[in-house]
C-alpha positions as a Python dict, from the first residue, in 0.01 Angstrom:
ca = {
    (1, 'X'): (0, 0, 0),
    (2, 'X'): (173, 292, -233),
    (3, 'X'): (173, 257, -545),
    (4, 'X'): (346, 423, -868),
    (5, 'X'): (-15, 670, -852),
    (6, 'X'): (57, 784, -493),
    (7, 'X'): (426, 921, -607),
    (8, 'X'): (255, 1100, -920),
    (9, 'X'): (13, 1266, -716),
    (10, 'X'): (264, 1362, -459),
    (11, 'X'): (512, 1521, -714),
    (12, 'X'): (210, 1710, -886),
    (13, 'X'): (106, 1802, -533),
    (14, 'X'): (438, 1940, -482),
    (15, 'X'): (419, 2151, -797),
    (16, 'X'): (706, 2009, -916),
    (17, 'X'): (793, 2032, -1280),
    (18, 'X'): (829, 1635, -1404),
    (19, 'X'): (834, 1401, -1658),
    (20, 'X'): (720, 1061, -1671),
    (21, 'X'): (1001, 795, -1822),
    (22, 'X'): (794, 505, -1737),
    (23, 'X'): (955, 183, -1922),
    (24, 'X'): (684, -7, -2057),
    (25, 'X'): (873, -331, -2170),
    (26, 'X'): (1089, -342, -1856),
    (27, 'X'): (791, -238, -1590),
    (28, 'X'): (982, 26, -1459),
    (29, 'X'): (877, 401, -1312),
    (30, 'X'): (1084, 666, -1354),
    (31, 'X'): (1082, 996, -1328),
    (32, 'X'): (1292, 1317, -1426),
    (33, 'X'): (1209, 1613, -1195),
    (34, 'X'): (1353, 1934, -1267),
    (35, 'X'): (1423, 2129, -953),
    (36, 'X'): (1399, 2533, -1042),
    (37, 'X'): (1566, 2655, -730),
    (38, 'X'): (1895, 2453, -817),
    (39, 'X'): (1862, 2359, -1177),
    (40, 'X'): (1952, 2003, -1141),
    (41, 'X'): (1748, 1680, -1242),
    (42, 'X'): (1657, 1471, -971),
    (43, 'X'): (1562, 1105, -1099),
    (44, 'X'): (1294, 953, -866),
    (45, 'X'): (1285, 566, -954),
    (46, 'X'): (1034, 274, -770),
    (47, 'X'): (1269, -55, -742),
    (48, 'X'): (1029, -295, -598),
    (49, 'X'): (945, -161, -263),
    (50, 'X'): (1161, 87, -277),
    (51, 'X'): (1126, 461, -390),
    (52, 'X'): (1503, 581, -533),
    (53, 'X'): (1595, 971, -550),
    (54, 'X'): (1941, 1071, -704),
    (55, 'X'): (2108, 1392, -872),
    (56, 'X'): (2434, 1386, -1040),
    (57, 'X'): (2632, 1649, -851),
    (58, 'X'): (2989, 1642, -1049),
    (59, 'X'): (3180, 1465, -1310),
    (60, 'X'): (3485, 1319, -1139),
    (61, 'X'): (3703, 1289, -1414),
    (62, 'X'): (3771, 1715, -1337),
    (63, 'X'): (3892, 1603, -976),
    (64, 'X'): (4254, 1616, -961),
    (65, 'X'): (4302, 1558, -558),
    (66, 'X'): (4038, 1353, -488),
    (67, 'X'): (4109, 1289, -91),
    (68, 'X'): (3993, 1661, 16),
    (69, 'X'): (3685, 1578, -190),
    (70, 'X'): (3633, 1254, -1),
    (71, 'X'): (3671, 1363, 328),
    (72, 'X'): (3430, 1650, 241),
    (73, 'X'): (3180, 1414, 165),
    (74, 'X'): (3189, 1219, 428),
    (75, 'X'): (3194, 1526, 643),
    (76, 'X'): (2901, 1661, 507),
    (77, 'X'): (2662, 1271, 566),
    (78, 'X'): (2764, 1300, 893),
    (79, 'X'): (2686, 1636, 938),
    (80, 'X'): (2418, 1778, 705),
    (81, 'X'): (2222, 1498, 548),
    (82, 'X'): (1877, 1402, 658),
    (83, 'X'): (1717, 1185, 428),
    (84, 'X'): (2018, 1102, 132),
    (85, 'X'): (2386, 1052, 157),
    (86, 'X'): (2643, 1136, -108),
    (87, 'X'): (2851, 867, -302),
    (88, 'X'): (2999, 739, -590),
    (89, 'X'): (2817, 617, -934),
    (90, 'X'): (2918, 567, -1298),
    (91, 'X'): (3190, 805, -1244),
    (92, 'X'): (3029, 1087, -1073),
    (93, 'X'): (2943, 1213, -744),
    (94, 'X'): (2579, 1178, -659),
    (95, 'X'): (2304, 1234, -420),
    (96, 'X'): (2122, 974, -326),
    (97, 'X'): (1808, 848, -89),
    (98, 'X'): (1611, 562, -51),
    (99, 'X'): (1288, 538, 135),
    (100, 'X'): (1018, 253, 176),
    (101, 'X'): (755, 243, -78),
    (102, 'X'): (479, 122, 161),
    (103, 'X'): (507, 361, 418),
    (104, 'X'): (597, 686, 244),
    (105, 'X'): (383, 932, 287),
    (106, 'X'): (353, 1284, 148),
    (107, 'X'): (586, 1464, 379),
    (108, 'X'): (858, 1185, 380),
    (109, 'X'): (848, 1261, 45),
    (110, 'X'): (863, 1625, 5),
    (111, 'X'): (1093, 1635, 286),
    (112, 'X'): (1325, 1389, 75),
    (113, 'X'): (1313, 1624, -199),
    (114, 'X'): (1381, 1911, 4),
    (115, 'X'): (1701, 1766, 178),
    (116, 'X'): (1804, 1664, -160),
    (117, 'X'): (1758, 2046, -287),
    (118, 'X'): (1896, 2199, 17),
    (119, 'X'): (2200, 2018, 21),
    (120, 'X'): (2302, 2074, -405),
    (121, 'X'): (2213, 2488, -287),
    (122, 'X'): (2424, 2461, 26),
    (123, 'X'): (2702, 2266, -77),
    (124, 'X'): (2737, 2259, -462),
    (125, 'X'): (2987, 2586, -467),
    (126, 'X'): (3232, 2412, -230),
    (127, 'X'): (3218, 2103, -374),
    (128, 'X'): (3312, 2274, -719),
    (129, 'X'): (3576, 2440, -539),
    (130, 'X'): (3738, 2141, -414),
    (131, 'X'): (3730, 1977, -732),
    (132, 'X'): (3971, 2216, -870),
    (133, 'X'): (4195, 2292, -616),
    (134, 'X'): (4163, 2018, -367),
    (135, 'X'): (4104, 2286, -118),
    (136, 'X'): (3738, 2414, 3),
    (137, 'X'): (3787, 2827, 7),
}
């Protein structure tokens, strides 16, 4: 069984740049990993058996014609994501992935990561794009 230990050693394995937010009072592991290819913050929670990744992507209070948007989305689950999907949280577009605790091993992991990554590089410019014209360039 995996435990809170196993996903410290694989993020410093991955020489990943991270802090620890671990919640004493509320027995909760999180934490804040700081990707340096794409700048963002990708939150890596446990939830019972589960092991949570998710990066805010956009704000979208700056999206005027949301459809485009939507359908981009969608578009781009179908098409380009492995591991995570993209969706809508607390106002925001976000990244998300979910794996099993138990079984996750090292390159599930990393791989995880790497999707997540590979898809904010990829598609981040377009997705800006759309939110202020509505239109992908």
């Amino acid at each position: 069984m995996r435990t809170r230990e196993d996903i410290e050693s694989y993020l410093m394995r991955s020489n990943l740049s991270f802090k620890s937010l671990r919640e004493e009072d509320e027995g909760e592991d999180i934490w804040l990993v700081r990707d340096t290819s794409s700048g963002e913050n990708i939150v890596i929670s446990l939830s019972g058996s589960l092991v949570l990744f998710r990066v805010k992507v956009l704000e979208m209070a700056t999206v005027e014609n949301r459809q485009p948007l939507y359908e981009k989305l969608l578009e781009l689950n179908a098409s380009d994501m492995v591991h995570g999907s993209y969706g809508l949280a607390d106002g925001a577009v976000v990244l998300t992935a979910g794996m099993i605790l138990e079984t996750l091993d090292y390159n599930e992991f990393q791989g995880t990561v790497d999707d997540l990554t590979l898809a904010l590089t990829n598609h981040y410019e377009m997705l800006s794009r759309l939110t202020q014209s509505g239109e992908a360039a």
